[in-house]
KEDREN-729338 format. One record per atom (N, C-alpha, C): residue in three letters; z, x, y. Coordinates in steps of 0.1 Angstrom, whole numbers, plus 5000, padded with zeros to 4 digits. Layout:
BEGIN
ALAZXY/...
***
This chain:
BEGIN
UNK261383978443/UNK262483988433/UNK263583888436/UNK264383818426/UNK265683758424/UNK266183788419/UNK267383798421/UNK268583828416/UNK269683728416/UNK270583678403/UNK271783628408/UNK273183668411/UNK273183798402/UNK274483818398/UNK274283968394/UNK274884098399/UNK274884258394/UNK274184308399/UNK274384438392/UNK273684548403/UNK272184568393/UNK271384578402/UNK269984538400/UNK269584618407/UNK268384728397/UNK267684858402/UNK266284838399/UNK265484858412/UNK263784878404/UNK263584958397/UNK262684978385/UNK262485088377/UNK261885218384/UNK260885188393/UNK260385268402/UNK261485368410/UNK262485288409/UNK263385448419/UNK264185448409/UNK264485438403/UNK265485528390/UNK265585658389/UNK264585748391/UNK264285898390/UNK264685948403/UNK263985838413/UNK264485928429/UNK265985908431/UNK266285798427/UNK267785748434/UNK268685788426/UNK269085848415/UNK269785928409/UNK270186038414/UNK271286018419/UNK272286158425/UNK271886248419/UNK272386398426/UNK272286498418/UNK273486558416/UNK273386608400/UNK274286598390/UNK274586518384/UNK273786448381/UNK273886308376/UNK272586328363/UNK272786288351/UNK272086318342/UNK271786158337/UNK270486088338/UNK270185988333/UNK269285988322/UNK269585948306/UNK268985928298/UNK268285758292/UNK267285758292/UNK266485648288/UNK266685598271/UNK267385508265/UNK267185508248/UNK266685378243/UNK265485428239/UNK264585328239/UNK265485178228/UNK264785088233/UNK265084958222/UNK263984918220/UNK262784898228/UNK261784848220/UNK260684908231/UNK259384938227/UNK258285028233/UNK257184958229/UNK256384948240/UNK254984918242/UNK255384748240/UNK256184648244/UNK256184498239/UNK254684418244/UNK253884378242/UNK252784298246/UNK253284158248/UNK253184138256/UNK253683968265/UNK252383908270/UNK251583788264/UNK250683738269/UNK251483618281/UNK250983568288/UNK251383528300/UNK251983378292/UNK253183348300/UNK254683238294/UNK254983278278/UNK254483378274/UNK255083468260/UNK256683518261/UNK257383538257/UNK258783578258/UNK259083658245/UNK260283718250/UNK260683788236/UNK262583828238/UNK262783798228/UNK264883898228/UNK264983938221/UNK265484008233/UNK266784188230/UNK268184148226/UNK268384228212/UNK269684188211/UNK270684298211/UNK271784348219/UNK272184488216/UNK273384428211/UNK273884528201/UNK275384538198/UNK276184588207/UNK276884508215/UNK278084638225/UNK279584558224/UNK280384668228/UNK281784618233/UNK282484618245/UNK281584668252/UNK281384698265/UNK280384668272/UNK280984668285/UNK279184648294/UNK278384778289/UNK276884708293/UNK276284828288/UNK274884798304/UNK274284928306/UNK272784858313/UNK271584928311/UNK270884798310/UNK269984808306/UNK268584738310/UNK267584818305/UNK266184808317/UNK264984788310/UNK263884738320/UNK262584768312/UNK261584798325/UNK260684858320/UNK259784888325/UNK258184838322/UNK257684808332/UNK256184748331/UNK255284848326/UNK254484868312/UNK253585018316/UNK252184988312/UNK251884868316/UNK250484768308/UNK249484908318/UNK248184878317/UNK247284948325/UNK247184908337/UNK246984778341/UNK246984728352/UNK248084658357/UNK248284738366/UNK249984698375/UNK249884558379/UNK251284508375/UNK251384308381/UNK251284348396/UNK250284188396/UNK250084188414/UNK251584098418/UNK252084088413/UNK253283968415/UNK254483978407/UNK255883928404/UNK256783948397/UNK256083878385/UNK256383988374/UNK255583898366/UNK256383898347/UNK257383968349/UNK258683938339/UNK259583918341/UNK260183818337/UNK261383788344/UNK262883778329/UNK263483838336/UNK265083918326/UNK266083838328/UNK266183748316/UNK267183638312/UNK268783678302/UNK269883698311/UNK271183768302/UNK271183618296/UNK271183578282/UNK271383478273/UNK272283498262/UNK273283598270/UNK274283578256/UNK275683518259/UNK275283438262/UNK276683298268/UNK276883288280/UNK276883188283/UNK278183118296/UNK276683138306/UNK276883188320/UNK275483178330/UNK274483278327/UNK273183228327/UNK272283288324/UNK271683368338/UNK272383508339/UNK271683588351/UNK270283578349/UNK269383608359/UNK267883638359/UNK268183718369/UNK266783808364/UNK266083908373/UNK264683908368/UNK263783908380/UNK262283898381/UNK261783978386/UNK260384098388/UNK260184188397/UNK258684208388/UNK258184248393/UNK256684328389/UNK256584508384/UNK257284528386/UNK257584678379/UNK258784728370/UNK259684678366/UNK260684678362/UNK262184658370/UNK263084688363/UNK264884678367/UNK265484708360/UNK266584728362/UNK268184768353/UNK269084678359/UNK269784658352/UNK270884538355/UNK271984568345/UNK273184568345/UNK275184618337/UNK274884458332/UNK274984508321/UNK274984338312/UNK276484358310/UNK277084248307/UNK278584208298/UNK277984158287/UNK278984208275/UNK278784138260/UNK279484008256/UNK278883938250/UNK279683798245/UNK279883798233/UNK280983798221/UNK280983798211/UNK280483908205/UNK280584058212/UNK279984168205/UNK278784178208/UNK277684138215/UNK276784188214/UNK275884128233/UNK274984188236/UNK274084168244/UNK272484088241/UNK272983938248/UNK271083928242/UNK270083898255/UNK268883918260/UNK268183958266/UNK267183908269/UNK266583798273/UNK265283728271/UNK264083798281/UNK263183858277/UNK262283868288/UNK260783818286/UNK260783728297/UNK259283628301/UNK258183708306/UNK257183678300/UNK256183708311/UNK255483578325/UNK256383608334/UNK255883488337/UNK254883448353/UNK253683518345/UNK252483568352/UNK251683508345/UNK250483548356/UNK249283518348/UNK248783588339/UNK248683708341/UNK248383818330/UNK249083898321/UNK248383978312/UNK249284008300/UNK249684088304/UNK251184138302/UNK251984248306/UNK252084338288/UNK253384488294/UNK253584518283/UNK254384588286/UNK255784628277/UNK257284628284/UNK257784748276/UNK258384848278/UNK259084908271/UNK261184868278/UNK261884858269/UNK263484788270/UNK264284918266/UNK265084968274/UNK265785058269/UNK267085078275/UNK268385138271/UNK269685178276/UNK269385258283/UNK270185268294/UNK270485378300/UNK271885458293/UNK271585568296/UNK273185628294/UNK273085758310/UNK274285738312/UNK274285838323/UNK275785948321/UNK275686058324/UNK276486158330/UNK276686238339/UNK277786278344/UNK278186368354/UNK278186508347/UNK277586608357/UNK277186738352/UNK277886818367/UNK278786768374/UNK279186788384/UNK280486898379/UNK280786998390/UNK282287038390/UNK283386948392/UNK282986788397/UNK284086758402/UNK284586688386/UNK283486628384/UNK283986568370/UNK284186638360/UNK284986758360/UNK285586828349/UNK287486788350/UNK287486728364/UNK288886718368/UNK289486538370/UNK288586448362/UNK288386308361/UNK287686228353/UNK288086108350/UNK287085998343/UNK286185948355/UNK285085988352/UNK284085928362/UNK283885818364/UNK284185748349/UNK284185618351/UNK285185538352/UNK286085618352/UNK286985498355/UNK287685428374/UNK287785298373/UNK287785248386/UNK288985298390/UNK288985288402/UNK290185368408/UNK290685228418/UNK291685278426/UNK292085118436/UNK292085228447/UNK291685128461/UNK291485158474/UNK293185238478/UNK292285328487/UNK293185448493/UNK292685498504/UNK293685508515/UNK292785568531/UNK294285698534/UNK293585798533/UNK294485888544/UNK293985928559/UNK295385858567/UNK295185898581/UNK295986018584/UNK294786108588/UNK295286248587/UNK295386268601/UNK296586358605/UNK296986378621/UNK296486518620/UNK296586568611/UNK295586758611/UNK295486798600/UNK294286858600/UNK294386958584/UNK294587038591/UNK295187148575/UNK295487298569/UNK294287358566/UNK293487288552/UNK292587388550/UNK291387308540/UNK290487358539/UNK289387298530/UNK288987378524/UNK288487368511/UNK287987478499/UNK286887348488/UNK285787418491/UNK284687318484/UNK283987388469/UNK283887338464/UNK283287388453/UNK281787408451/UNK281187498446/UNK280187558450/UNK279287528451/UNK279287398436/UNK277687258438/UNK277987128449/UNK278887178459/UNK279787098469/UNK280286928459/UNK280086958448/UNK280286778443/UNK281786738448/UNK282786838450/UNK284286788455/UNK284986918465/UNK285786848472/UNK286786938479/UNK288086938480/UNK288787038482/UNK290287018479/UNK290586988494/UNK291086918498/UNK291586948518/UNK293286908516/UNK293586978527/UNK295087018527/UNK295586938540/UNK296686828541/UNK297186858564/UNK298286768559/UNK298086728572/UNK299686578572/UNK298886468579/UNK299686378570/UNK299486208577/UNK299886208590/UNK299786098593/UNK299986068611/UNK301486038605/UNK302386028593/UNK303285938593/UNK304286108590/UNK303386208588/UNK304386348589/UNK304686408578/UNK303486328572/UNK303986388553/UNK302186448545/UNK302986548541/UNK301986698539/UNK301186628527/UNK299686668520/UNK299286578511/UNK297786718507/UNK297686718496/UNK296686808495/UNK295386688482/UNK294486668484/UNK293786548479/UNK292386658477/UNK291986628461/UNK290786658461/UNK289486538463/UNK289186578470/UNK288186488474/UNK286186488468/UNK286686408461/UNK284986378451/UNK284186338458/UNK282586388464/UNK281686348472/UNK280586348462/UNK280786368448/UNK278986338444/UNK279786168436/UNK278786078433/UNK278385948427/UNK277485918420/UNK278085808412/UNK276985768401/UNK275785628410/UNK276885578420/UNK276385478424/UNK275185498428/UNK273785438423/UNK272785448429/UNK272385368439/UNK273185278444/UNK273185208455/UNK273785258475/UNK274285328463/UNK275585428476/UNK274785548486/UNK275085568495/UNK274985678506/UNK275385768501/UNK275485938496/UNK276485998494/UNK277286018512/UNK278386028510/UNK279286048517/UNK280186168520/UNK280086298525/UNK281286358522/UNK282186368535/UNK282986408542/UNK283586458553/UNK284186598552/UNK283586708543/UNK283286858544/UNK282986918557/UNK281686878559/UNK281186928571/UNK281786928585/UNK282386808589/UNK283286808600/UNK284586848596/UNK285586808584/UNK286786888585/UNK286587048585/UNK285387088579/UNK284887278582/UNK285087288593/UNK284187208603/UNK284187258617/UNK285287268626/UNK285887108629/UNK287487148628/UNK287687298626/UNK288487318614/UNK289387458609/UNK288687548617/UNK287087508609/UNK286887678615/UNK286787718635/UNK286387608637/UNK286987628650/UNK288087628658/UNK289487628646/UNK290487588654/UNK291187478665/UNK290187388661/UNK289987258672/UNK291587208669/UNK291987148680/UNK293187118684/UNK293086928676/UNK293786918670/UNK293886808665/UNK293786678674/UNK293986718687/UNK293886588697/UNK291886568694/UNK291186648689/UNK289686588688/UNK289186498676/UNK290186508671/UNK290186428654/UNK291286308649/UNK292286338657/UNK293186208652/UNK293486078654/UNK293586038647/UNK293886018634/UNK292385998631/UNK292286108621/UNK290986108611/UNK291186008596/UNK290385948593/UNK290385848581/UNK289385918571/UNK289985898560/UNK289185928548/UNK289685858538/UNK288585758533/UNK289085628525/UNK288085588517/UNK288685598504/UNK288185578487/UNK288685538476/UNK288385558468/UNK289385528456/UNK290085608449/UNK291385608444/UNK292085708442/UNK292085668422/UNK291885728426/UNK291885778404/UNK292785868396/UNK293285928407/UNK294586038399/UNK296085988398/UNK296986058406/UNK298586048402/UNK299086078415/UNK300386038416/UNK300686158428/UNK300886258434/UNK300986348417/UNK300986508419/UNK299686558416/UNK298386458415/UNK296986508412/UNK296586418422/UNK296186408435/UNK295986308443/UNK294186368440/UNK293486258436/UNK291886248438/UNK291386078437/UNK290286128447/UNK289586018455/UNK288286038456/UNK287685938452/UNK286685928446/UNK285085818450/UNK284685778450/UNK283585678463/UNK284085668476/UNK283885798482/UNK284685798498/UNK283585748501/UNK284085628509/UNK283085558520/UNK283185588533/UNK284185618537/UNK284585658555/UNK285185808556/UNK284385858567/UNK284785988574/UNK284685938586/UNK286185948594/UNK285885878608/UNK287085978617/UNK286486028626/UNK287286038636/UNK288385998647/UNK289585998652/UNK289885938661/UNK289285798657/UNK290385738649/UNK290085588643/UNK290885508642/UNK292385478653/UNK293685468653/UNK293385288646/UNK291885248651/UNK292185088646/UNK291485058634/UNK291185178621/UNK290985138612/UNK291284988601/UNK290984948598/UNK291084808593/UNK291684828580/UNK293084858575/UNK293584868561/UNK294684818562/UNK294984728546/UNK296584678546/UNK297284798543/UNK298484788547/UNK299384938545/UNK299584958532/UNK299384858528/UNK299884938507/UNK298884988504/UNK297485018516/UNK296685088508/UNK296485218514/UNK297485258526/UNK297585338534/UNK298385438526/UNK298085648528/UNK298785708518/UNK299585788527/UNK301285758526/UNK302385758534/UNK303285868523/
***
């Protein structure tokens, strides 16, 4: 496979690599395409927005090789993506719309079905956020928690303590994602153990927990946590992104 530019998924893990609570819907654009080999064809979508979108190989006989290759042709650099079973790729629109070239550029005749994704969160946590919306980097260095309370499909937690800098902060903390590229991440399990054991804060501090923050000050939530770290005094962050 090649890739130049985006996030670029086999079609083959689409179904596995979809978080849970995560609702992925398939809408078709075009089904059953027949591509004899250097044959091509374009997709054209209407959008205003990035949109992503995918195809899949479903000829009878599986390519022994990459054998369509996915050309974004609607202005400026022409991404490609090539693979032998399909991809998804977040196209940008140019002038309103999305156009799409795809080659067969094999020896044999392929046959393609092209379709949108649409995805949703069916999560507790995203009753209390825009899932999609990007948030900016945020790390709290916590000298001790108070308390944790998780919600019951664990998708978020609320945790309670003080920074190392002496200021009290109660942050709900989002652990399910859309990102199908991502680890899930949470730091539940060890701030539980912590509390529930009473553990003396010299076994944890400064603990880091660092993501994106998407709320307010008086709604603090964080969202693609990447780090749960223990006793981490040389974490690597500029301080305007540190929560004081």
């Amino acid at each position: 496979m090649t890739a130049v530019r985006g996030v670029v998924v086999f079609a083959a893990s689409l179904a596995c690599a979809a978080p849970a609570l995560a609702a992925v819907r398939h809408v078709p654009l075009e089904s059953h395409v027949a591509l004899k080999p250097g044959q091509a064809i374009t997709v054209t979508v209407d959008a205003t927005e990035p949109a992503e979108i995918g195809w899949t190989a479903v000829q009878p006989q599986p390519c022994a090789d990459d054998c369509v290759q996915a050309t974004d042709v609607s202005g400026g650099i022409n991404y490609t993506v090539a693979t032998k079973i399909g991809a998804s790729m977040k196209y940008k629109p140019a002038g309103g719309r999305i156009v799409i070239e795809y080659k067969n550029v094999s020896k044999q005749p392929v046959a393609i079905d092209v379709y949108r994704i649409e995805r949703t969160c069916e999560s507790e946590a995203c009753r209390y956020f825009d899932w999609q919306k990007k948030g900016t980097w945020l790390v709290f260095k916590v000298d001790e928690f108070r308390s944790i309370v998780t919600s019951t499909d664990e998708s978020y937690s609320m945790i309670s303590g003080v920074t190392t800098t002496g200021k009290a902060f109660t942050v709900r903390a989002v652990w399910w994602t859309d990102d199908r590229k991502s680890l899930l991440v949470t730091c539940a399990p060890s701030v539980k153990r912590y509390l529930d054991a009473h553990a003396p804060k010299t076994q944890y501090t400064p603990y880091i927990i660092s993501g994106q923050s998407v709320g307010d000050a008086a709604h603090l939530i964080l969202t693609s946590v990447d780090t749960c770290a223990a006793k981490a005094p040389h974490f690597g962050v500029p301080e305007k992104n540190v929560y004081k």
